[in-house]
N, CA, C and O atoms as a DFTB+ gen file, in Angstrom:
708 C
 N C O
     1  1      74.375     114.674     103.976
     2  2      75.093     113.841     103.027
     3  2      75.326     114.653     101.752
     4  3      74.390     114.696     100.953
     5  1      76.631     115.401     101.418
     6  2      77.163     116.004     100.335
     7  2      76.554     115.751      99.230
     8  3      75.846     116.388      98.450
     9  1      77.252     113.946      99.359
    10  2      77.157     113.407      98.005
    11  2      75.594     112.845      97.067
    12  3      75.334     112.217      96.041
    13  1      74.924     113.475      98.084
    14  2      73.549     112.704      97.849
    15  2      72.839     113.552      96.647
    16  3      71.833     113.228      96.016
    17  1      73.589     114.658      96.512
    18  2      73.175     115.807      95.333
    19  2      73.629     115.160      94.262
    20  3      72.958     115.419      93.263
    21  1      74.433     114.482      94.097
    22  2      75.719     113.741      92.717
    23  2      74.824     112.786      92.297
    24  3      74.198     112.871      91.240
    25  1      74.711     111.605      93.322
    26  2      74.078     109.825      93.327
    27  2      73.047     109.915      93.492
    28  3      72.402     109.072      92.869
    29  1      72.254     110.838      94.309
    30  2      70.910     110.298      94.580
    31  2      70.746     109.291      95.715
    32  3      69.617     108.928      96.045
    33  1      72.166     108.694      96.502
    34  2      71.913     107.761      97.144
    35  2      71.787     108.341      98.828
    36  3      72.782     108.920      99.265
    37  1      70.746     108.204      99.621
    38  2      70.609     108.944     100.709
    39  2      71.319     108.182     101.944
    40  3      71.913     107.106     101.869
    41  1      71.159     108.852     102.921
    42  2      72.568     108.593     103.718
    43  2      71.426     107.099     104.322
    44  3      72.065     106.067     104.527
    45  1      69.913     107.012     104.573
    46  2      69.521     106.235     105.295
    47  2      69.903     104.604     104.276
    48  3      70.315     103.531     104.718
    49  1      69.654     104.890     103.195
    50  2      70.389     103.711     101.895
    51  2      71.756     103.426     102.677
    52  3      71.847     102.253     103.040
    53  1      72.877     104.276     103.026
    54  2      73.848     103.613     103.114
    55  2      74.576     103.394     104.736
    56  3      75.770     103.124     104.869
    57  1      73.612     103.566     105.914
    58  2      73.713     102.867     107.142
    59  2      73.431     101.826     107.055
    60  3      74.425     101.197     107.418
    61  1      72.429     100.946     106.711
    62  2      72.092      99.816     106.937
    63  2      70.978      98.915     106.098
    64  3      69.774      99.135     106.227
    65  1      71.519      97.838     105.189
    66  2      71.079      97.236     104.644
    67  2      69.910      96.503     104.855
    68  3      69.143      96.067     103.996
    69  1      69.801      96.354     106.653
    70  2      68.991      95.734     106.521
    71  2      67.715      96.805     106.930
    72  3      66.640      96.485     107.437
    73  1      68.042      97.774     106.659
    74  2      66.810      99.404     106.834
    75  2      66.619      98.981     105.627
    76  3      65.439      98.672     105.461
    77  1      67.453      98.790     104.451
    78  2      67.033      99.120     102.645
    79  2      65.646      98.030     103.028
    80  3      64.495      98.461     103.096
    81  1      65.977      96.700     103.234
    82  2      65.026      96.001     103.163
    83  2      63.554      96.173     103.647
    84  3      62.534      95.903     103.011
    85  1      63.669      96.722     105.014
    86  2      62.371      96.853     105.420
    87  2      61.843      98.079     105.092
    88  3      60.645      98.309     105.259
    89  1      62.902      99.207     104.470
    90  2      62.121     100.580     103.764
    91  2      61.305     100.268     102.445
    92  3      60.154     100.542     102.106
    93  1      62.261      99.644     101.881
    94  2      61.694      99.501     100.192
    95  2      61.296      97.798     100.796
    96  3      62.145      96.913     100.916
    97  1      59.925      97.653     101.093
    98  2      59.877      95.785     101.770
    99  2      59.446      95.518     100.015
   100  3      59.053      94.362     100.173
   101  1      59.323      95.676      99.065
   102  2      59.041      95.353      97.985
   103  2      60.412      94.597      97.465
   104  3      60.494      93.706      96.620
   105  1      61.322      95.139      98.123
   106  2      62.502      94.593      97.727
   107  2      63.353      93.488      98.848
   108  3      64.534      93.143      98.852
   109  1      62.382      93.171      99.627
   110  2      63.081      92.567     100.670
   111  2      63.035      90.824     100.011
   112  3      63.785      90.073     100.635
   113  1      62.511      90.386      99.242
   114  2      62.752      88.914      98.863
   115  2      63.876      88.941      97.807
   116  3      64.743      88.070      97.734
   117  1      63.792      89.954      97.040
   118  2      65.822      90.269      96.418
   119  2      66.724      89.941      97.591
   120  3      67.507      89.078      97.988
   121  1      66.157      91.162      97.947
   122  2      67.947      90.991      99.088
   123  2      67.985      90.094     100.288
   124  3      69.091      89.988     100.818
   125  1      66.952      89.405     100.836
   126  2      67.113      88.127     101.247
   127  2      67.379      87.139     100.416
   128  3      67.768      86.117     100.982
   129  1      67.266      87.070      98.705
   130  2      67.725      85.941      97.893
   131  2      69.369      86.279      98.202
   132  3      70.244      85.508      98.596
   133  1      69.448      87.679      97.883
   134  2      70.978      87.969      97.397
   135  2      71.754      87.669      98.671
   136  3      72.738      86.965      98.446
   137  1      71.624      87.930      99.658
   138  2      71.969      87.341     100.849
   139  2      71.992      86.075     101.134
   140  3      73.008      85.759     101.752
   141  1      71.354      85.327     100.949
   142  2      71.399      83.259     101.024
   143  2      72.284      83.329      99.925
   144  3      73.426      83.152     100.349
   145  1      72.266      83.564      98.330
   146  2      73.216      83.410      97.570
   147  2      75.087      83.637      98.180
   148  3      76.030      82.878      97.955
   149  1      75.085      84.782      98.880
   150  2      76.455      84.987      99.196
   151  2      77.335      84.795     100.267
   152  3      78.520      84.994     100.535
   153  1      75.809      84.101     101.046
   154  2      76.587      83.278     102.399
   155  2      76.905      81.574     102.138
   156  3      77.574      80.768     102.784
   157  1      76.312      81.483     101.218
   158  2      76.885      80.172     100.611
   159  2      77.486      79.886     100.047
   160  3      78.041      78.826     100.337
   161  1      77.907      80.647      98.668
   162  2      79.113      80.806      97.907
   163  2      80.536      80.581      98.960
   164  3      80.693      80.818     100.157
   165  1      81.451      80.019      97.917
   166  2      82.745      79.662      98.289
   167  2      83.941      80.696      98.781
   168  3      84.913      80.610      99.531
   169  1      83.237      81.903      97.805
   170  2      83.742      83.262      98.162
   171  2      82.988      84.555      97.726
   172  3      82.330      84.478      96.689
   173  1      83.014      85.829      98.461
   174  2      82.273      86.867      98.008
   175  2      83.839      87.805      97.587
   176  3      84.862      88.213      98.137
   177  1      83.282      87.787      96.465
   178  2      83.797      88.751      95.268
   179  2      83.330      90.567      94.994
   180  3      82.304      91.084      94.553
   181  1      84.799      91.210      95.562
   182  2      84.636      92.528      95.192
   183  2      85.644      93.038      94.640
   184  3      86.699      92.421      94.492
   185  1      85.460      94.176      94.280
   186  2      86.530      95.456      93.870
   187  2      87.268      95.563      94.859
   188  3      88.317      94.968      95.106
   189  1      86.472      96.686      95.710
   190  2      87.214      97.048      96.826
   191  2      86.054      95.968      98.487
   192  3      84.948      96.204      98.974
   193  1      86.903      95.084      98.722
   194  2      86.222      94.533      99.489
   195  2      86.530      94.887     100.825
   196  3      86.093      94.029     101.591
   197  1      87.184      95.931     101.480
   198  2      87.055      96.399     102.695
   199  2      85.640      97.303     102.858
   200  3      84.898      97.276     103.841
   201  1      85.436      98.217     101.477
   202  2      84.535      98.544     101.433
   203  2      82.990      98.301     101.735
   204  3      82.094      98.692     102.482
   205  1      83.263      97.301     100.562
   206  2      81.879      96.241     100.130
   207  2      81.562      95.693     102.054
   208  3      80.600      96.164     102.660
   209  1      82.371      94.861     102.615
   210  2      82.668      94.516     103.620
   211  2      81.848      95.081     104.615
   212  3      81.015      94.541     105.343
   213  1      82.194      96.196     104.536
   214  2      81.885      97.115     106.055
   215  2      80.337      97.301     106.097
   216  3      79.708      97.255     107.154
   217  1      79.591      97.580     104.508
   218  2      78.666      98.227     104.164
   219  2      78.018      97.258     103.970
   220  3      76.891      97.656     103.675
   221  1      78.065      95.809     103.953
   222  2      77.577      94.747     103.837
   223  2      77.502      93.929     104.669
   224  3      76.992      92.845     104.387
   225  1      77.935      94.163     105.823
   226  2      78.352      93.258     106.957
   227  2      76.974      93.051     107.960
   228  3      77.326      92.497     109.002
   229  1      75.920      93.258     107.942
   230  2      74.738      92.676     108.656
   231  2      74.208      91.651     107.683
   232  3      73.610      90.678     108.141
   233  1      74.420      91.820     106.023
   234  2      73.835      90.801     105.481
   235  2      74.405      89.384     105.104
   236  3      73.770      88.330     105.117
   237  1      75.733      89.563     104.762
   238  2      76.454      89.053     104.039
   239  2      77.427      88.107     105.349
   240  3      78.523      88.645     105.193
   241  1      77.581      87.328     106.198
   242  2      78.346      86.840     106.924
   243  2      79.564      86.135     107.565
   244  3      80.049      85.881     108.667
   245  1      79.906      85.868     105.471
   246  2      80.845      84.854     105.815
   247  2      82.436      85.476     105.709
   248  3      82.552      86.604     105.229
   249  1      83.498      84.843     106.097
   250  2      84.335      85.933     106.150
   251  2      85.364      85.525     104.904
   252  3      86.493      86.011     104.962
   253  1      85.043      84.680     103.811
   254  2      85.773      84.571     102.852
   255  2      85.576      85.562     101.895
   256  3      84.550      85.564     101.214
   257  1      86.415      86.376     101.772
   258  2      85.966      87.883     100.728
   259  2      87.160      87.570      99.901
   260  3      88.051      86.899     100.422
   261  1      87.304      88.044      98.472
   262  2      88.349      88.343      98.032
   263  2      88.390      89.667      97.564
   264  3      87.504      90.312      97.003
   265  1      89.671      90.026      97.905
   266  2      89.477      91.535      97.077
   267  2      90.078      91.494      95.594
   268  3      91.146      90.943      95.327
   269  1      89.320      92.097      94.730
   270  2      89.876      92.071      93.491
   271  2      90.906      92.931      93.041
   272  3      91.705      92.682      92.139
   273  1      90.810      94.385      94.008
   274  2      91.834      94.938      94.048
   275  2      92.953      94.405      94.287
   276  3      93.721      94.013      93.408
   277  1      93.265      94.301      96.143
   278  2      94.343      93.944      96.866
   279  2      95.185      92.263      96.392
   280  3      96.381      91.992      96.281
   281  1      93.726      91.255      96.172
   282  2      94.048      89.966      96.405
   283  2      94.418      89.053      95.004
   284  3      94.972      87.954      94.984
   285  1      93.900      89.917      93.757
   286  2      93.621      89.594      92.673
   287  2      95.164      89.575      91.813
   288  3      95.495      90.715      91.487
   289  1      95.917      88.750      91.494
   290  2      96.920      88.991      90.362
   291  2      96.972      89.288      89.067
   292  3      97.502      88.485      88.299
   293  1      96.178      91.065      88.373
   294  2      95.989      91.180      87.496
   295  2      97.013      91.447      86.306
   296  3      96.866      91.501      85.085
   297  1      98.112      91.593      87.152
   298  2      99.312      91.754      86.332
   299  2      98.986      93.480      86.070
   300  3      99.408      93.956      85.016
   301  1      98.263      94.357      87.005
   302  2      98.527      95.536      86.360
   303  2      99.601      96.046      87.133
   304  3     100.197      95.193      87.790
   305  1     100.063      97.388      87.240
   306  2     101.254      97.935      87.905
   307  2     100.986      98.686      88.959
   308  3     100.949      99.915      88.899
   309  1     100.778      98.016      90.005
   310  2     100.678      98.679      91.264
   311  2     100.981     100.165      91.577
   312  3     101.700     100.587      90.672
   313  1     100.736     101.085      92.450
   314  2     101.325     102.100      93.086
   315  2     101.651     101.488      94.373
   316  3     101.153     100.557      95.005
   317  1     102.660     102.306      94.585
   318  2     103.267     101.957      96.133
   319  2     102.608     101.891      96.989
   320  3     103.115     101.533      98.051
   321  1     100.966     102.246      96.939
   322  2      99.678     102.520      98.159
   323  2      99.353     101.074      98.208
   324  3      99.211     100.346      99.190
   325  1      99.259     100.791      96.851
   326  2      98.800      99.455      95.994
   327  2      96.976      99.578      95.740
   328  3      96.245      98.735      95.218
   329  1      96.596     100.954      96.324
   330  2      95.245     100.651      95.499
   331  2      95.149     101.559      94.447
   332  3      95.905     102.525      94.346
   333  1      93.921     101.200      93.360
   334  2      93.831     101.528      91.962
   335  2      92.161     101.509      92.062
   336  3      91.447     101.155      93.000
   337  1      91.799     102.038      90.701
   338  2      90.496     102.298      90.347
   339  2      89.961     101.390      89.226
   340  3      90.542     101.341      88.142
   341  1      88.823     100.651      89.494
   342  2      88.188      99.389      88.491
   343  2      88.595     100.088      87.041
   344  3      89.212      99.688      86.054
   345  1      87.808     101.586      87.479
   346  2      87.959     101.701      85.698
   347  2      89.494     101.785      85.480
   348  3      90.078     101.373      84.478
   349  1      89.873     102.178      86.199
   350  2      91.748     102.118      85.338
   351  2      92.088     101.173      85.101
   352  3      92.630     101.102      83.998
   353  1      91.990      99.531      86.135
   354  2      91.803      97.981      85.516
   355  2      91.356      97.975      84.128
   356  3      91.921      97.614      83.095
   357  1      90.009      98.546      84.396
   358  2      88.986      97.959      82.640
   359  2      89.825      98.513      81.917
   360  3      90.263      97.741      81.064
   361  1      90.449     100.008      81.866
   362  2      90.871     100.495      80.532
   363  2      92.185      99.506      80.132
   364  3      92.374      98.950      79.049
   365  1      92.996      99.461      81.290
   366  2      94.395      98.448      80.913
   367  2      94.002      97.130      80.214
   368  3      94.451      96.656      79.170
   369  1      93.020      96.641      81.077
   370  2      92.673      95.472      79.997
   371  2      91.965      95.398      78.752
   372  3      91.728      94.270      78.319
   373  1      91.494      96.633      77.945
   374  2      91.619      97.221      77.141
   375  2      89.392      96.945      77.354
   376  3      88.746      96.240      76.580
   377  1      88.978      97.464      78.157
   378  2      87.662      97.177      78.442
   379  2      87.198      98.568      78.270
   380  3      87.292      99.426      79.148
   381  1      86.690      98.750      77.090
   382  2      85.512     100.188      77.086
   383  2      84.792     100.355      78.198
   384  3      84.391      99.349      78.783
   385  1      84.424     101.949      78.814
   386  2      83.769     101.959      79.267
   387  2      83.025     103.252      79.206
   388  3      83.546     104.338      78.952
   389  1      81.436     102.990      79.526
   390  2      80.197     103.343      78.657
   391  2      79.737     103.976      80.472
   392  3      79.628     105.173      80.208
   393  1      79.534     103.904      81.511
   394  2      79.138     104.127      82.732
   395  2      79.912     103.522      83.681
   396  3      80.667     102.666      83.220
   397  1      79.969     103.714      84.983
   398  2      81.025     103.660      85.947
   399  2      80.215     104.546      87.140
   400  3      79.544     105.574      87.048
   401  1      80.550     103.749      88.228
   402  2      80.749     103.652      89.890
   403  2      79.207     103.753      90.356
   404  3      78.919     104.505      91.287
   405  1      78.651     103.325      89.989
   406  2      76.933     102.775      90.139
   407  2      77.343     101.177      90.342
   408  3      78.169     100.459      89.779
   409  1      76.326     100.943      91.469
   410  2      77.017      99.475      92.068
   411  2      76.774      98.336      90.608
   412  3      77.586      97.494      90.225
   413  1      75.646      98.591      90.103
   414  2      75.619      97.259      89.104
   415  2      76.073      97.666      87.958
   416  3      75.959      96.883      87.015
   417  1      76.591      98.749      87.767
   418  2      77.525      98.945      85.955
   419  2      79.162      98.666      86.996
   420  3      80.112      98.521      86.226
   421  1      79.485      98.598      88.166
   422  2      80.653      98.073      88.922
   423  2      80.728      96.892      88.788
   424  3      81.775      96.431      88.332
   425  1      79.535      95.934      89.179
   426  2      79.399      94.755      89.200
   427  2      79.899      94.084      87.904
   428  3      80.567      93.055      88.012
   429  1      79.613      94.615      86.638
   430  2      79.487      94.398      85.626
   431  2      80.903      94.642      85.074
   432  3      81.344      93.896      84.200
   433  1      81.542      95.544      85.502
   434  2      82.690      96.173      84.957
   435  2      83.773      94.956      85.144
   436  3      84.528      94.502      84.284
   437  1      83.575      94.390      87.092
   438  2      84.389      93.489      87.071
   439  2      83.986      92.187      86.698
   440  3      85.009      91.508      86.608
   441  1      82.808      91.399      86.394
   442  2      83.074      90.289      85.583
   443  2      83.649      90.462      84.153
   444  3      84.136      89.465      83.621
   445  1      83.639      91.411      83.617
   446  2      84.307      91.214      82.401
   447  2      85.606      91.587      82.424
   448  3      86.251      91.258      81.428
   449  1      86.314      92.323      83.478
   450  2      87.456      91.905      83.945
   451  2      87.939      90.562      84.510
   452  3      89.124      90.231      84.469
   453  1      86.998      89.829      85.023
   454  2      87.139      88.443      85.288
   455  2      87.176      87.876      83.939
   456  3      88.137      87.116      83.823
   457  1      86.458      87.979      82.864
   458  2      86.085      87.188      81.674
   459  2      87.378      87.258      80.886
   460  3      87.716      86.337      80.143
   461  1      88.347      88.739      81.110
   462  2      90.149      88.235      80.595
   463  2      90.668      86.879      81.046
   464  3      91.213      85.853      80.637
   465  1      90.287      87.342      81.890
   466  2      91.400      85.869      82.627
   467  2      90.847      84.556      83.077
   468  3      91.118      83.815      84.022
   469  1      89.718      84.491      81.796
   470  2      89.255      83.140      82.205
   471  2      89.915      82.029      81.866
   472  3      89.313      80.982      82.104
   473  1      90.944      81.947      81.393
   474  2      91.501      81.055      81.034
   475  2      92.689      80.015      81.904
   476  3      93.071      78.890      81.585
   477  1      93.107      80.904      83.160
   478  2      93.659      81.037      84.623
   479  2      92.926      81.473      85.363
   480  3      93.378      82.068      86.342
   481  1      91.740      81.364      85.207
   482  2      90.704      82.083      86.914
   483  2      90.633      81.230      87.700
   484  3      91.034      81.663      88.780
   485  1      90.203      79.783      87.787
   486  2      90.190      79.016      88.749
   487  2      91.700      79.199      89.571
   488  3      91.994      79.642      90.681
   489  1      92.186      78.844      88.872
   490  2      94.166      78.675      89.051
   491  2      94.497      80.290      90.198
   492  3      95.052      80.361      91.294
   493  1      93.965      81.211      89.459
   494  2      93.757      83.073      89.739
   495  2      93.032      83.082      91.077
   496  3      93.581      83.696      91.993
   497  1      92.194      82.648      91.242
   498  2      90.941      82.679      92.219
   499  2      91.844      82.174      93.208
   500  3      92.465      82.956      93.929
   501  1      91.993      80.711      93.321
   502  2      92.725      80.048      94.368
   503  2      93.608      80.726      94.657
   504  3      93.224      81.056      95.779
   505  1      94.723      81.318      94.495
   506  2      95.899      82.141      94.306
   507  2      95.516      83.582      95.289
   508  3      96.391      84.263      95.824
   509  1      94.288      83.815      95.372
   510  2      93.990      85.469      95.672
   511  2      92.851      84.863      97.019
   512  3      92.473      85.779      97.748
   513  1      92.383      83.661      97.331
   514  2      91.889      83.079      97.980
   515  2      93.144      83.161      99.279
   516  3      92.998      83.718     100.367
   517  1      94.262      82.503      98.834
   518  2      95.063      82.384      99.614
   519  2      96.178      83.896     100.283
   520  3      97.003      84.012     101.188
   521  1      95.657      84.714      99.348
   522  2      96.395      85.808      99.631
   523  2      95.157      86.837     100.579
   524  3      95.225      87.767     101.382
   525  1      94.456      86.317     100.160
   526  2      92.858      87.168     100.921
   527  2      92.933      86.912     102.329
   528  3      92.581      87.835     103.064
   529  1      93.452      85.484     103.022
   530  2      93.541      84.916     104.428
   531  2      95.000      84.854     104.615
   532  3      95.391      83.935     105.335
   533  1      96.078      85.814     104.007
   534  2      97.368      85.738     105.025
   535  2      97.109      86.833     105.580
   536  3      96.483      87.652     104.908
   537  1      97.421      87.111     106.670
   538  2      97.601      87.696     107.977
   539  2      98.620      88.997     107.635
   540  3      99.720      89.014     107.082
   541  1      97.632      90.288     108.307
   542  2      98.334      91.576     107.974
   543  2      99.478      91.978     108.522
   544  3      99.405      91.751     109.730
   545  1     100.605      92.512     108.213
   546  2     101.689      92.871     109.282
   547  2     101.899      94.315     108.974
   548  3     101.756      94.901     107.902
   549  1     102.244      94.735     110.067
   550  2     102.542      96.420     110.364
   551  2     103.799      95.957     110.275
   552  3     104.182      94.915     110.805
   553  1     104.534      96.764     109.557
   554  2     106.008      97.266     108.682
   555  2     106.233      98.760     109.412
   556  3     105.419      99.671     109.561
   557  1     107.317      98.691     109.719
   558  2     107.955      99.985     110.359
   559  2     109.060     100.729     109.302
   560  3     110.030     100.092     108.893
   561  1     108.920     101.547     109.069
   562  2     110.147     101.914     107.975
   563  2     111.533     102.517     109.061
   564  3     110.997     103.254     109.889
   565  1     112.795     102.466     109.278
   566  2     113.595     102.832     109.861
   567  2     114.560     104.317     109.028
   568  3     115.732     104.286     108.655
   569  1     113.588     105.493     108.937
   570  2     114.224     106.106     108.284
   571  2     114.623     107.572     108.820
   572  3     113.602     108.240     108.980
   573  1     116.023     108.409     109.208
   574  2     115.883     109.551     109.202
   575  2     115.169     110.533     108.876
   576  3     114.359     110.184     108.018
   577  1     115.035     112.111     109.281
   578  2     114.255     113.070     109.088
   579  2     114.265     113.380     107.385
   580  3     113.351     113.642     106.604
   581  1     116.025     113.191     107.171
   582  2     116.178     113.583     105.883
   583  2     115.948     112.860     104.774
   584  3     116.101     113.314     103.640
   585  1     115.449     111.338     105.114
   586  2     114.997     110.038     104.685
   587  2     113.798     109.730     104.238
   588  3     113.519     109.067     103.239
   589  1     113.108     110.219     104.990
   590  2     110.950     110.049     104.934
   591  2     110.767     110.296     103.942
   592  3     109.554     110.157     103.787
   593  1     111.541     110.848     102.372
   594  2     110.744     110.630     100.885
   595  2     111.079     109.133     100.564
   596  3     110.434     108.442      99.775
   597  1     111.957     108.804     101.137
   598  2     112.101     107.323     100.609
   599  2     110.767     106.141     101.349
   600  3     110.259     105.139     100.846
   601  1     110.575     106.682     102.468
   602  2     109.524     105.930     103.031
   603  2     108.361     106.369     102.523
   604  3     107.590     105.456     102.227
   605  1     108.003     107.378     102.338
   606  2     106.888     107.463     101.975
   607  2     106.549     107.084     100.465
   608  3     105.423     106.749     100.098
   609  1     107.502     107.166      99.756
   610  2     107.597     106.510      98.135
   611  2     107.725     105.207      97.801
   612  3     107.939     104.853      96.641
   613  1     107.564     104.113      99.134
   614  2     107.558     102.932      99.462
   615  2     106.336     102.991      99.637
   616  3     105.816     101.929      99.292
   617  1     105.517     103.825     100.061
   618  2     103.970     103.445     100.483
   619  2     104.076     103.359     101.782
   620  3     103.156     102.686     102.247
   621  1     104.787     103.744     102.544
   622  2     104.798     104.000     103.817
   623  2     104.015     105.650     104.392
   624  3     104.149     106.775     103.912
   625  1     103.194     105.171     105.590
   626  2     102.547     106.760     105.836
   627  2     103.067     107.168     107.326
   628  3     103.452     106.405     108.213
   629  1     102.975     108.501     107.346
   630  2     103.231     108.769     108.961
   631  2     101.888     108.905     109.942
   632  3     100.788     109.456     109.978
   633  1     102.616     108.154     110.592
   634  2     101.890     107.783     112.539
   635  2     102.281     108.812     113.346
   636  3     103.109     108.323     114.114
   637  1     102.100     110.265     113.652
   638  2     102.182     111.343     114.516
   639  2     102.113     110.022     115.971
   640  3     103.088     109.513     116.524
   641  1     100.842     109.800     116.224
   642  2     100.766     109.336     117.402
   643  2     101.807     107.820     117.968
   644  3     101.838     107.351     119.105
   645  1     102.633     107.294     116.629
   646  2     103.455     106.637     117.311
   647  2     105.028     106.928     116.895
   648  3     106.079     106.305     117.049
   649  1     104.643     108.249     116.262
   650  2     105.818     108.766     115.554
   651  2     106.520     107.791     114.563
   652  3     107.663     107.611     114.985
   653  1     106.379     107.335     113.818
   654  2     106.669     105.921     113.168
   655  2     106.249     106.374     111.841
   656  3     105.422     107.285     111.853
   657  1     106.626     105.951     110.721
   658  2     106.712     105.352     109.401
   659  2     105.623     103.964     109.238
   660  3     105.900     102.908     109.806
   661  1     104.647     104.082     108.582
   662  2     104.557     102.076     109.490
   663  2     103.477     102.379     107.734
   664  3     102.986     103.388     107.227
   665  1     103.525     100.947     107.337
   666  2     102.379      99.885     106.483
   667  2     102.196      98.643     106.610
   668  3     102.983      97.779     106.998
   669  1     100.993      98.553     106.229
   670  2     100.857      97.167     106.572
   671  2     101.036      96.348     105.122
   672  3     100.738      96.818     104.024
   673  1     101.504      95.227     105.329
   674  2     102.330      94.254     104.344
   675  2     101.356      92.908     104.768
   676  3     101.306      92.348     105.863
   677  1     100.492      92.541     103.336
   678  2     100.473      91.047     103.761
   679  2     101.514      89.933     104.324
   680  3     102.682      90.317     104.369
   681  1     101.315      88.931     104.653
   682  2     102.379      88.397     105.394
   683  2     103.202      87.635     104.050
   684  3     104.426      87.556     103.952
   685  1     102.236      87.123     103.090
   686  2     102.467      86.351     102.350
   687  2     103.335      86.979     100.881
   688  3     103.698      86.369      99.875
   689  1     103.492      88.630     101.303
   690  2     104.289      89.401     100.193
   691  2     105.479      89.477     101.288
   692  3     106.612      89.613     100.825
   693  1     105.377      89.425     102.289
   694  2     106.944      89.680     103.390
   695  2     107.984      89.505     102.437
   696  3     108.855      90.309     102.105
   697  1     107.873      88.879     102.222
   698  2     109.492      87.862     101.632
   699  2     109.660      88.857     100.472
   700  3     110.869      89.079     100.419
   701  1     108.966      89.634      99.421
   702  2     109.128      90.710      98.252
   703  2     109.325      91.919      98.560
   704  3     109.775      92.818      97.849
   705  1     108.798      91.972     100.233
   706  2     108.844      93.407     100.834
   707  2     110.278      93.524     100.618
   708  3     110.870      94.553     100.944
């Protein structure tokens, strides 16, 4: 594990959560709290929640996630990929920042990105709730050889193996695509 020289975080930390528990068992009534807390909640709240998702998925069960990235209407300005970095959120919303990409100064970063928009979050939430459960669609771009900067400057990537142009488009942006 490269990165384990940078973080400190070892590769056995990030196979399996439920190893953290029974390695460090000092910590196993946390993360069995934190676990009942987030299978009951209405929704589990992330940054990047494909991420969070994958790496969380023995503890955490339920399949209402929102992503704060993808699902969230922050009004910032997308790239054509459409993903972005928390701290580039915090700075747009004009949020100092003092530490970054340690899970609980993350955690932290985005409630007070939540705490902008408290004034429309319920309204926000529901809104990204509903965009979190529309259904993904693979988008084909139809473009010549001499064409593919236009697809790819759409956020479109190339498929060697189906020779294709293709992204996937929520269903529920179709209609803006």
């Amino acid at each position: 594990n490269e990165s384990e020289a940078i973080n400190g975080i070892t590769q056995e930390l990030t196979t399996s959560v439920c190893g953290f528990a029974e390695e460090y068992g000092h910590h196993k009534h946390a993360v069995d709290l934190f676990a009942e807390m987030a299978n009951s909640a209405d929704y589990v709240f992330a940054f990047n929640a494909e991420f969070d998702k994958a790496f969380l998925k023995t503890l955490i069960r339920t399949d209402n996630w929102i992503c704060a990235m993808q699902d969230f209407d922050w009004g910032y300005p997308k790239k054509a990929h459409g993903n972005y970095k928390l701290i580039d959120l915090a700075l747009w919303l004009g949020i100092g920042i003092s530490t970054a990409h340690r899970a609980g100064d993350d955690v932290r970063l985005l409630v007070e990105c939540l705490n902008r928009r408290k004034g429309n979050l319920m309204e926000s939430i529901d809104r990204a709730s509903v965009r979190a459960n529309s259904p993904i669609l693979e988008v084909q771009a139809l473009v010549s050889y001499t064409d593919r900067e236009l697809a790819k400057a759409a956020g479109f990537s190339w498929h060697a193996d189906k020779k294709s142009w293709l992204k996937q488009v929520k269903e529920c942006d179709f209609q803006e695509f």
